[in-house]
NUFISE-783362 format. One record per residue (C-alpha): x, y, z; residue in three letters. Coordinates in nm, 2 decimals. Layout:
! residues N
R      c1      c2      c3  residuo
R       X       Y       Z      ALA
...
//
This chain:
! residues 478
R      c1      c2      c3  residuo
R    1.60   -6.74   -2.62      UNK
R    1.20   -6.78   -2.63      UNK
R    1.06   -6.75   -2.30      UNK
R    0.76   -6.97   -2.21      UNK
R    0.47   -6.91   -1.95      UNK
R    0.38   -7.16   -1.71      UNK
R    0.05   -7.22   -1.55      UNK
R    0.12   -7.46   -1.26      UNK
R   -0.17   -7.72   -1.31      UNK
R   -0.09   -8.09   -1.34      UNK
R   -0.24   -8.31   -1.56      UNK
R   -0.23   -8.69   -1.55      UNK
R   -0.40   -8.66   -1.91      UNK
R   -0.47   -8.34   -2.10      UNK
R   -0.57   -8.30   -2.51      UNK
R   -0.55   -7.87   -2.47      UNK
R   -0.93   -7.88   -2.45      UNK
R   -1.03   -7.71   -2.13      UNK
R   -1.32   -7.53   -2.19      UNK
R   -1.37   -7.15   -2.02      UNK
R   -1.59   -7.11   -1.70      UNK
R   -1.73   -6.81   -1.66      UNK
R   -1.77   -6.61   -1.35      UNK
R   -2.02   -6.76   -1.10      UNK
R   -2.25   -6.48   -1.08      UNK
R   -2.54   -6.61   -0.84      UNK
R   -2.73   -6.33   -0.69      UNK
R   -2.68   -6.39   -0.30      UNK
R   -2.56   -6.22   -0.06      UNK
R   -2.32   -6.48    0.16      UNK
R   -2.13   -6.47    0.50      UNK
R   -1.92   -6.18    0.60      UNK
R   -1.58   -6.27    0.49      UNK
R   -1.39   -6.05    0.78      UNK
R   -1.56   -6.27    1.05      UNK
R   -1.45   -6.63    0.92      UNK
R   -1.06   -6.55    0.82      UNK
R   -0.79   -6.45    1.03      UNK
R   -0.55   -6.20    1.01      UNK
R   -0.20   -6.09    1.15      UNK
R   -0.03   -5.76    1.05      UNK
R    0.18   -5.77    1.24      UNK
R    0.54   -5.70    1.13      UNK
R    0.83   -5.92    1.04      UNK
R    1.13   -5.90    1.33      UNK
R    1.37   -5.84    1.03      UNK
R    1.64   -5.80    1.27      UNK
R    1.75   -6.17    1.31      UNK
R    1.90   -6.15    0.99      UNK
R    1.98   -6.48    0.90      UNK
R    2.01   -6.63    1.27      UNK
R    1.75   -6.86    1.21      UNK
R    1.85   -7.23    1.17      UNK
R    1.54   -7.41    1.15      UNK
R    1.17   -7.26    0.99      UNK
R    0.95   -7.56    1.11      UNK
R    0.74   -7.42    1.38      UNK
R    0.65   -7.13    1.11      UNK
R    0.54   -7.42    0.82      UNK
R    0.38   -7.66    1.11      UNK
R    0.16   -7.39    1.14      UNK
R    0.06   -7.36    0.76      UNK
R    0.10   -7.70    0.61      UNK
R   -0.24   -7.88    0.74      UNK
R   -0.43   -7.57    0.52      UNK
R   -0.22   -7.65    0.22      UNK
R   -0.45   -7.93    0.02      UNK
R   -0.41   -8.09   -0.33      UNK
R   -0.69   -7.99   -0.54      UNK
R   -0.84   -8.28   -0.82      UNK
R   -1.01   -8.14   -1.11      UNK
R   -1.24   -8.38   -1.30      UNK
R   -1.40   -8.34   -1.64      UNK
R   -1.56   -8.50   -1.89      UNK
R   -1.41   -8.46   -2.27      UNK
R   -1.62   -8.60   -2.58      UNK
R   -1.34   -8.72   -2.77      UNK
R   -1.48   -8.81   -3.11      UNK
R   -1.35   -8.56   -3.29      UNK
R   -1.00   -8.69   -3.24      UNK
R   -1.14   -9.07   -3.32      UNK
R   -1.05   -9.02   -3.70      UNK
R   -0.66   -8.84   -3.69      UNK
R   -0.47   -9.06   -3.76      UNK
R   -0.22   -9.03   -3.46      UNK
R   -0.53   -9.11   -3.27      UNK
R   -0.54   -9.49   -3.45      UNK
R   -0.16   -9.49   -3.40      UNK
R   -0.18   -9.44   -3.02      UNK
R   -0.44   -9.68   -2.99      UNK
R   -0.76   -9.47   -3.00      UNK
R   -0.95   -9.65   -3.24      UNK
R   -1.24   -9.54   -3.38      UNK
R   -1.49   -9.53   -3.20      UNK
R   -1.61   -9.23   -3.05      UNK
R   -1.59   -9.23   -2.65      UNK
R   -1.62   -8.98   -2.37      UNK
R   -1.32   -8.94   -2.12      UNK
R   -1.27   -8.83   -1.79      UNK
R   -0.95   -8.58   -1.78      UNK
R   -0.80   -8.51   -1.41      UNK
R   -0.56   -8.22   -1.34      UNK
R   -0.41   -8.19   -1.03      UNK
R   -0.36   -7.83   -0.83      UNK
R   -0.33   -7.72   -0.52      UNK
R   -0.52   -7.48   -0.29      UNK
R   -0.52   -7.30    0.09      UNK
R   -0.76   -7.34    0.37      UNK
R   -0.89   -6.98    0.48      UNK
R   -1.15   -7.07    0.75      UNK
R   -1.24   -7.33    0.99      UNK
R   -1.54   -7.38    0.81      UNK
R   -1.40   -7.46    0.48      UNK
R   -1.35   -7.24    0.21      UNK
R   -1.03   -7.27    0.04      UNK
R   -0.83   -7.01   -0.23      UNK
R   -0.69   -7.14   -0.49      UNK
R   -0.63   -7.06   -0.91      UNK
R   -0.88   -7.07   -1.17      UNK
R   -0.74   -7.23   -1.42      UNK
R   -0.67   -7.49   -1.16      UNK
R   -1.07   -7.58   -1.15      UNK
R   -1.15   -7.40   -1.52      UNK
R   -1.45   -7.61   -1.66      UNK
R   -1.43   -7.86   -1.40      UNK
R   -1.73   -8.09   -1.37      UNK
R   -1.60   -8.24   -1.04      UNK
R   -1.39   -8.10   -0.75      UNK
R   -1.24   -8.22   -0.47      UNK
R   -0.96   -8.15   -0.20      UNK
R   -0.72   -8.40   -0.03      UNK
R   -0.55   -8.27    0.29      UNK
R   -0.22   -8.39    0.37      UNK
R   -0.36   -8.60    0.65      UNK
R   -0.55   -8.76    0.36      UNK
R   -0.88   -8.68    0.40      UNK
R   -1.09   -8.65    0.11      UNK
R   -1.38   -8.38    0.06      UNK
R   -1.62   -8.32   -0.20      UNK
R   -1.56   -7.91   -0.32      UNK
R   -1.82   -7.68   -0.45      UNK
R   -1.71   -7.38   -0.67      UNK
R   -1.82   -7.08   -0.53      UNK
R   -1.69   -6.82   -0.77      UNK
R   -1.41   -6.79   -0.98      UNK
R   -1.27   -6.49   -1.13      UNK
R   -1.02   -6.52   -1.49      UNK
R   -0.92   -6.18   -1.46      UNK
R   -0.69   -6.20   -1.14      UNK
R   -0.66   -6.63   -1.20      UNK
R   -0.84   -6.65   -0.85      UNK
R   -1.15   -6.90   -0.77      UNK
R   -1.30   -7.00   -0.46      UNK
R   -1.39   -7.34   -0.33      UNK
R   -1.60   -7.43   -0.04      UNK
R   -1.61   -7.83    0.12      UNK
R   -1.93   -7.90    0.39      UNK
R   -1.71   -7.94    0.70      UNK
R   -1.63   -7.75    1.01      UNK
R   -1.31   -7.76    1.25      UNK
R   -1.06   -7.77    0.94      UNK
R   -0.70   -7.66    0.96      UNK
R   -0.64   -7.29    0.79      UNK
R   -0.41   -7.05    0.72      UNK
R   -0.35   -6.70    0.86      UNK
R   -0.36   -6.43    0.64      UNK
R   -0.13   -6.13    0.65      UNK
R   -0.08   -5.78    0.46      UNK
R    0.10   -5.87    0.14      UNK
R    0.18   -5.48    0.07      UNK
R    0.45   -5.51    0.41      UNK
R    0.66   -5.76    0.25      UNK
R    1.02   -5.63    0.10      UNK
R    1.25   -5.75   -0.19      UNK
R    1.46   -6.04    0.06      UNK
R    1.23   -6.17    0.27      UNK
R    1.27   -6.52    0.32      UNK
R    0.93   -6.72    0.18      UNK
R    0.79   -7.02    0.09      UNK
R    0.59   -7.23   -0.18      UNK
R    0.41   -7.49   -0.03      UNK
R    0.23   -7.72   -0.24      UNK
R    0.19   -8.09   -0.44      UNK
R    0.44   -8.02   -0.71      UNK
R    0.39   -8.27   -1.00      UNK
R    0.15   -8.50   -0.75      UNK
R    0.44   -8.61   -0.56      UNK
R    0.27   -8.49   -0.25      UNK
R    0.29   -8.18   -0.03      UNK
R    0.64   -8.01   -0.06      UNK
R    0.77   -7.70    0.05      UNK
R    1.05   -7.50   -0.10      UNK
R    1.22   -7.17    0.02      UNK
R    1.35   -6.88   -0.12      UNK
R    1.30   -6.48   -0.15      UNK
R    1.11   -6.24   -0.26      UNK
R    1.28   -6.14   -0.58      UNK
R    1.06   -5.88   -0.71      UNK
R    0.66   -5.73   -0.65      UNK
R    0.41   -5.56   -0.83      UNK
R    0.49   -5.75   -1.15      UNK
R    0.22   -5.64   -1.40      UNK
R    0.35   -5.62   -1.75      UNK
R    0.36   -6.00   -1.79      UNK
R    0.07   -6.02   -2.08      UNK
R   -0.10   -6.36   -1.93      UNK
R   -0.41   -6.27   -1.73      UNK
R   -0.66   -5.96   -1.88      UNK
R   -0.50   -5.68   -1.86      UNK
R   -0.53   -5.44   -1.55      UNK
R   -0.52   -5.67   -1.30      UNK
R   -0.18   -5.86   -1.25      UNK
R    0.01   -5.76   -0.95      UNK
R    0.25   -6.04   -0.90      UNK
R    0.49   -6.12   -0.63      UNK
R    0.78   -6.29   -0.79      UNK
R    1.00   -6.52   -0.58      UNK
R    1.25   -6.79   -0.63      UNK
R    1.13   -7.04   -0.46      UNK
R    1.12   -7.36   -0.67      UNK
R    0.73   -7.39   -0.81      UNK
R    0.65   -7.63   -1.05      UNK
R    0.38   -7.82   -1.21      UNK
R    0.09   -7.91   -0.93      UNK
R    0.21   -7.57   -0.74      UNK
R   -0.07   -7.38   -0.89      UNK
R   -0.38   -7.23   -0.61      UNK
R   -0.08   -7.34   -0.33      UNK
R    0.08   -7.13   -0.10      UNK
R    0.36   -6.88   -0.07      UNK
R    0.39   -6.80    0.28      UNK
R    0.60   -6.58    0.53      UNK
R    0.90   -6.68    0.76      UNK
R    0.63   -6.68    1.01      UNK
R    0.44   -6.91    0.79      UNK
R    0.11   -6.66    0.70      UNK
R   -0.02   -6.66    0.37      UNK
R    0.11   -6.39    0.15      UNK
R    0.04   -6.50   -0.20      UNK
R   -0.13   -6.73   -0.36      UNK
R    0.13   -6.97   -0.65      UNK
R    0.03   -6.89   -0.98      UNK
R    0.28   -6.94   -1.28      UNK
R    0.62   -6.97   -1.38      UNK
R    0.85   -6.83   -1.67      UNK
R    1.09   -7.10   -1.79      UNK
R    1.36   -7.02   -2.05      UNK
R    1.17   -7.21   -2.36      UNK
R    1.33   -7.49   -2.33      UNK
R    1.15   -7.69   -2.04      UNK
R    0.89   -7.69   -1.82      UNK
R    1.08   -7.70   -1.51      UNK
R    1.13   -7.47   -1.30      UNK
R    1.45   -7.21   -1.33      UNK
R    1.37   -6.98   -1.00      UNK
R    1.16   -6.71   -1.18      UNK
R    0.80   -6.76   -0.99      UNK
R    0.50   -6.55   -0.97      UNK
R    0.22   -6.52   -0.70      UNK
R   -0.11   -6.32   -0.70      UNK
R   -0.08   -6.11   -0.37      UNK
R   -0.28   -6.20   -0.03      UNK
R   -0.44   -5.92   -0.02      UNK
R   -0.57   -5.88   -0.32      UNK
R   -0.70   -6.27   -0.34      UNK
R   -0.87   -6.19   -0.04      UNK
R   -1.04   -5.90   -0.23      UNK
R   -1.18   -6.15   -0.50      UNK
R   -1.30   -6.38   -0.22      UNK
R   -1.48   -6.10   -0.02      UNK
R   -1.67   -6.02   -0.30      UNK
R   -1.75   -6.40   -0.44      UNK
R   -1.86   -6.51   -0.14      UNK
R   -2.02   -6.22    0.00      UNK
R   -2.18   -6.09   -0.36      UNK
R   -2.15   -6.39   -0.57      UNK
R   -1.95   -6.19   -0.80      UNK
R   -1.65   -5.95   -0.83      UNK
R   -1.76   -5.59   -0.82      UNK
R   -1.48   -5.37   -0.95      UNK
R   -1.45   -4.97   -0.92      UNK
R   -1.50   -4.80   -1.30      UNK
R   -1.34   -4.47   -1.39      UNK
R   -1.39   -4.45   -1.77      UNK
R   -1.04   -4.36   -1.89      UNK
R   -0.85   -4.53   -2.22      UNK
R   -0.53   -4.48   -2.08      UNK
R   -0.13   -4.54   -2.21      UNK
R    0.24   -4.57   -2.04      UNK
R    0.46   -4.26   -2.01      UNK
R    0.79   -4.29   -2.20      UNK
R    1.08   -4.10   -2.13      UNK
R    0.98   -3.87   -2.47      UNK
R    0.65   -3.81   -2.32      UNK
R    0.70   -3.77   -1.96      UNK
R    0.93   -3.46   -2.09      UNK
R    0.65   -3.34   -2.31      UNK
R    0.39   -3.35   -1.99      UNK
R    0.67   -3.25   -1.74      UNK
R    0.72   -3.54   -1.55      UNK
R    1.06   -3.54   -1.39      UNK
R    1.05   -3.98   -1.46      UNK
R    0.84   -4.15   -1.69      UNK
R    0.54   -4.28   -1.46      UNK
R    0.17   -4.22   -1.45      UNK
R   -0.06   -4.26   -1.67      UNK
R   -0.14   -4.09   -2.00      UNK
R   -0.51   -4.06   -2.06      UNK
R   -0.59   -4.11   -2.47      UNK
R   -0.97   -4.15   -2.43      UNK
R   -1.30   -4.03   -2.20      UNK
R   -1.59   -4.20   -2.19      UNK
R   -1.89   -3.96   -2.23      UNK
R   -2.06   -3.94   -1.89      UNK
R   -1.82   -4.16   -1.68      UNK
R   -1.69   -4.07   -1.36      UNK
R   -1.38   -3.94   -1.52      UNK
R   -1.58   -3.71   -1.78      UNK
R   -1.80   -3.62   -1.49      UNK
R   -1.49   -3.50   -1.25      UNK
R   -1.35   -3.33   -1.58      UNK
R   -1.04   -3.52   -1.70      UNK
R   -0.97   -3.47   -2.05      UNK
R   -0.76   -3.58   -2.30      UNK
R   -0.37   -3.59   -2.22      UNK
R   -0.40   -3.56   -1.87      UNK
R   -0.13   -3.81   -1.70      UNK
R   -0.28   -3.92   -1.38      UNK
R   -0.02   -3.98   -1.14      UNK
R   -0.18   -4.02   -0.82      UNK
R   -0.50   -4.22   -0.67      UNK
R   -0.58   -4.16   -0.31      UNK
R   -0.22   -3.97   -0.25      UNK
R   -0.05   -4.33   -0.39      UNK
R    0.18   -4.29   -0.68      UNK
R    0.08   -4.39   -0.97      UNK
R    0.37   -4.55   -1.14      UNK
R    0.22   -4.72   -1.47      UNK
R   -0.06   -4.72   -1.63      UNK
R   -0.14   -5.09   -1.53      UNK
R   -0.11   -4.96   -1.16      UNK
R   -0.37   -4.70   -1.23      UNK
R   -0.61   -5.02   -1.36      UNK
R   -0.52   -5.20   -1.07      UNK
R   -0.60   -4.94   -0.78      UNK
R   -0.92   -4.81   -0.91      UNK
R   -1.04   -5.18   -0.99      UNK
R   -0.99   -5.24   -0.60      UNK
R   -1.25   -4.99   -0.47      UNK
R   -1.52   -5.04   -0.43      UNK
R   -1.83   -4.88   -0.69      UNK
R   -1.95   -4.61   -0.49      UNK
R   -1.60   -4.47   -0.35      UNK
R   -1.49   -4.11   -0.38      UNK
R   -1.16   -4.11   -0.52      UNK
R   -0.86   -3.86   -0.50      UNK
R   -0.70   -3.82   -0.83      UNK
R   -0.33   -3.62   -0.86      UNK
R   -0.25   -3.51   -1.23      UNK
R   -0.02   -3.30   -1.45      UNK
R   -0.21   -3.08   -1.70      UNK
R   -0.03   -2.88   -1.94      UNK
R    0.27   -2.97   -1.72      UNK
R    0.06   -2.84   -1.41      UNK
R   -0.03   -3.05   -1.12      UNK
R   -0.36   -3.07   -1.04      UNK
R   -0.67   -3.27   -0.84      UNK
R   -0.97   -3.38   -0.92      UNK
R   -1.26   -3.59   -0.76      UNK
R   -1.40   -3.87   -0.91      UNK
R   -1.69   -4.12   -0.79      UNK
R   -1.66   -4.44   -0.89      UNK
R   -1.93   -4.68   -1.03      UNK
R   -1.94   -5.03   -1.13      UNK
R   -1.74   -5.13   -1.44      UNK
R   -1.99   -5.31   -1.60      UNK
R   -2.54   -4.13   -3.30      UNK
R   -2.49   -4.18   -3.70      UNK
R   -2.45   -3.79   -3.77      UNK
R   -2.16   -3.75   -4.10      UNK
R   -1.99   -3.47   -4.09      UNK
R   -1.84   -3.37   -4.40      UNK
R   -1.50   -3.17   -4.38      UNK
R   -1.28   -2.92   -4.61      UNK
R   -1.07   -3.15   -4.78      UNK
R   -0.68   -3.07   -4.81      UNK
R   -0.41   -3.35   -4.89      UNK
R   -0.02   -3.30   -4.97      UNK
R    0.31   -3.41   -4.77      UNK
R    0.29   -3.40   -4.38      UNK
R    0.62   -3.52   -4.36      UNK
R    0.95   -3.58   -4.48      UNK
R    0.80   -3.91   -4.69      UNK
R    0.43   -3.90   -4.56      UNK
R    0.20   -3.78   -4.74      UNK
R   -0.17   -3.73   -4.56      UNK
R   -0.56   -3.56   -4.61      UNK
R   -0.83   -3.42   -4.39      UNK
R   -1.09   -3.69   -4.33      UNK
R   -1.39   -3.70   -4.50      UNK
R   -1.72   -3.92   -4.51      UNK
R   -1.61   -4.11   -4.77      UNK
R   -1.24   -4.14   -4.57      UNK
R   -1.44   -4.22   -4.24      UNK
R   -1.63   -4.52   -4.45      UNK
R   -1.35   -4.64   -4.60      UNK
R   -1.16   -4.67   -4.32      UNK
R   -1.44   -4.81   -4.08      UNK
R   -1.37   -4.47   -3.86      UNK
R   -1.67   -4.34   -3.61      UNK
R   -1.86   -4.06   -3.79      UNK
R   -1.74   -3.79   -3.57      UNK
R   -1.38   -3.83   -3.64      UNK
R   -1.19   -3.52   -3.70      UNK
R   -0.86   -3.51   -3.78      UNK
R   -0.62   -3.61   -4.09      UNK
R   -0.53   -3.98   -4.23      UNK
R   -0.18   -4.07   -4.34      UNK
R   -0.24   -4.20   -4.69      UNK
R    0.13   -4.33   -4.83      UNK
R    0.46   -4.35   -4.62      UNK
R    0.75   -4.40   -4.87      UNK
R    0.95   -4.67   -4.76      UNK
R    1.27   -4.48   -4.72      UNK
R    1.09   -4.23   -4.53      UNK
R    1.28   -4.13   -4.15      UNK
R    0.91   -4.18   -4.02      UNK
R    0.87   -4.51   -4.15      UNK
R    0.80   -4.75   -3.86      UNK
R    0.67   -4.49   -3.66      UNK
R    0.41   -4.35   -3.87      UNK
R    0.20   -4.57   -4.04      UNK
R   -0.06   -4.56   -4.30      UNK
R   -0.42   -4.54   -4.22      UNK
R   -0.30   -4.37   -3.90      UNK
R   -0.54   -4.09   -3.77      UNK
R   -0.39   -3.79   -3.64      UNK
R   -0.64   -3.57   -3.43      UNK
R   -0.37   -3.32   -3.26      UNK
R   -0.05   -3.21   -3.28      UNK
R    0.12   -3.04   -3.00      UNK
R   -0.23   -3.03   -2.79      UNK
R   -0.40   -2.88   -3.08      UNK
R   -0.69   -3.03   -3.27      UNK
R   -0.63   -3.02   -3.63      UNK
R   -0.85   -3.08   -3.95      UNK
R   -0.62   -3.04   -4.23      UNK
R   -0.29   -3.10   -4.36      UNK
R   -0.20   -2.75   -4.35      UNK
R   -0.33   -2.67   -4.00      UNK
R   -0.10   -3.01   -3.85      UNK
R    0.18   -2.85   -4.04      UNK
R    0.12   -2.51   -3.88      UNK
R    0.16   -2.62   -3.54      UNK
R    0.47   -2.85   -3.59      UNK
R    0.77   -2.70   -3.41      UNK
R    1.13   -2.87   -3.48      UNK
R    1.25   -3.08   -3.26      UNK
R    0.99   -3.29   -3.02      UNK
R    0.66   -3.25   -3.13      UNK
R    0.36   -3.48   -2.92      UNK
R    0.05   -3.63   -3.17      UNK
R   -0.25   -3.76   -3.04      UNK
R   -0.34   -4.04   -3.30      UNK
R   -0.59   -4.34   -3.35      UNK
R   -0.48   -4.64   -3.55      UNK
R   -0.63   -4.99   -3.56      UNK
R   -0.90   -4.93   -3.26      UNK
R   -0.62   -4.75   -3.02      UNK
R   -0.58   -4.42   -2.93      UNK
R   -0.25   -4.33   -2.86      UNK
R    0.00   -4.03   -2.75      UNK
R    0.29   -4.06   -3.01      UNK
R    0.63   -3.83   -2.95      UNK
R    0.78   -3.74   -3.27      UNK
R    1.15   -3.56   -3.36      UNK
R    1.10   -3.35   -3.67      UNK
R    1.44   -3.22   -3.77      UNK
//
């Protein structure tokens, strides 16, 4: 079964030519955020319990914010003028410009008009607008938009406007009752109801990495959903509709929805409309998941954290003294339980912050400080040269200038380069060739015979590099 990825945009005409927008990045500073958007924290009565028969006061509440968004663009189509399916369907030949329209949706945050909704909803737009479900039309500027959390920003010249209260996405649980509200496939605004199904869903590969942190729900979302809202029984805003996975087979929607949290929408908002652009905390760590082979290795009682592979010279983590195969497990006295969670938390402080790291050294807790900042040499040396088998199948030699060259490696590489892997090798598939080996069991090698030294049977941990990735690799040597 292929599973397919669903941005939530619809479009009454659409050639897959939607050119990228890049982040508005006007150098302003703009209103305080926390003075035009209101709040409520305050908890859900989870008590009822199912003794609710009717949710409309909750949506009344919420639905006037709700607002169809109209993307328009213009598209030089000449290109397509001589393709012969182009003559077929009637596009002659002549080139021509057209005007594509994609329809979203998007929330009302403040009385004065700016309005959440996703970026690929608006993504090279030359026109925006919004419709309320009272019909009103308005004219939308883009404040900011921000690819890496599918976010933008909108803002129409009006005061008075219906908009939605805010609440903590992080207090929500797996079976509270929620919401999509939205204009699903243009039909007009619709809500649906459902639960939350899962949150903190990061591992779904379709926004840059470090920064997904879904809510998933199955509420029915479909095409037009996208930038609309997933509320609370008490009809607050708790996520913002972003995607859907269907099973491959259809665009439609099967009950497996995804929402980028409140709270972390209103995050890229503060900072767009406050900064003009989204500020992000740095730490200067490469960093991998913990495996169950590896989590034994750094004596981790689960696999969870996050292994650290790389240190950028003079970064905040190099300057607070994390080093190689440290596993950070903890930011602030929050778990750390992936190493996508570690991207996410440190990329919502703000530059500046003094953070509280928890990690296992040499299976040894221990804490470090780090201050955070904003993510924003051609010496050879020539080594001893040894070769021979590594492994059962895998032969390998220390690493050279001419090695380093070859092999378009960084001058300062030590370590050893797997040179053949016989096919019927017990490490092949694991081990491949042009791999760089740097440790073995914590220790920094240089030659074949020095890796071979400090193998042990049984487990044995290598900290490698292969095609531009460093990388912790558990082995079993028998």
């Amino acid at each position: 079964m292929t599973t397919k990825y669903i941005r939530l945009t619809f479009a009454a005409f659409s050639l897959g030519i939607l050119s990228s927008w890049a982040l508005s990045a006007k150098d302003h500073e703009g209103p305080i955020v926390g003075e035009l958007v209101e709040f409520d924290e305050s908890p859900l009565d989870r008590s009822l319990n199912g003794g609710v028969v009717s949710y409309a006061d909750s949506l009344n509440r919420i639905t006037p914010a709700v607002v169809s968004v109209s993307s328009k663009k213009v598209v030089d189509l000449s290109r397509y003028s001589q393709d012969p399916l182009w003559r077929f369907f009637g596009g002659g030949g002549a080139p021509r410009n057209r005007e594509l329209e994609g329809l979203g949706s998007g929330v009302i945050v403040s009385k004065n008009g700016y309005v959440l909704t996703n970026n690929h909803v608006v993504d090279g737009a030359d026109k925006v607008s919004i419709t309320l479900n009272t019909g009103s039309v308005y004219e939308a500027e883009v404040v900011g938009t921000d690819p890496q959390t599918d976010i933008a920003v909108l803002k129409v010249d009006a005061d008075d406007l219906p908009y939605a209260t805010i609440t903590d996405s992080d207090s929500i649980e797996i079976g509270d009752v929620v919401f999509a509200i939205g204009n699903p496939l243009g039909v007009g605004q619709s809500a649906t109801m459902g639960i939350v199904s899962a949150k903190g869903r990061n591992n779904l590969n379709q926004i840059d990495v470090g920064y997904q942190d879904f809510i998933q729900t199955d509420a029915s979302i479909n095409q037009g959903n996208s930038g609309g809202a997933l509320v609370d029984a008490y009809g607050r805003l708790i996520g913002i509709n972003t995607m859907i996975i269907t099973d491959g087979r259809s665009s439609g929607n099967i009950g497996i929805g995804f929402s980028v949290p409140s709270n972390l929408a209103y995050f890229v908002m503060t900072n767009l409309v406050e900064k003009g652009k989204v500020t992000r905390g740095f730490l200067g760590v490469g960093i991998q998941p913990v495996d169950n082979d590896l989590a034994e290795y750094f004596g981790l009682d689960r696999p969870y954290g996050a292994a650290v592979v790389t240190v950028s010279p003079d970064s905040p983590a190099d300057l607070a003294g994390i080093q190689q195969e440290d596993v950070i497990i903890g930011v602030d006295d929050e778990v750390i339980e992936s190493y996508r969670d570690l991207s996410l938390k440190i990329a919502g402080k703000k530059p500046g912050a003094k953070v509280k790291l928890d990690i296992m050294r040499d299976s040894r807790p221990k804490t470090l400080y780090a201050t955070l900042v904003e993510k924003d040499g051609d010496e050879i040396v020539v080594g001893s040269r040894s070769r021979g088998e590594f492994l059962e199948g895998v032969k390998a030699e220390s690493l050279t200038a001419e090695l380093r060259s070859q092999n378009d490696l960084d001058n300062e590489m030590e370590g050893i380069i797997i040179t053949e892997v016989s096919p019927d090798s017990p490490y092949a598939g694991r081990i491949p060739q042009g791999m760089v080996i740097e440790k073995v069991n914590g220790e920094r090698i240089s030659s074949v015979s020095e890796a071979k030294d400090n193998l042990k049977e049984g487990r044995n941990v290598f900290f490698v590099y292969n095609r531009g990735i460093y990388r912790i690799l558990a082995i079993i040597v028998e």
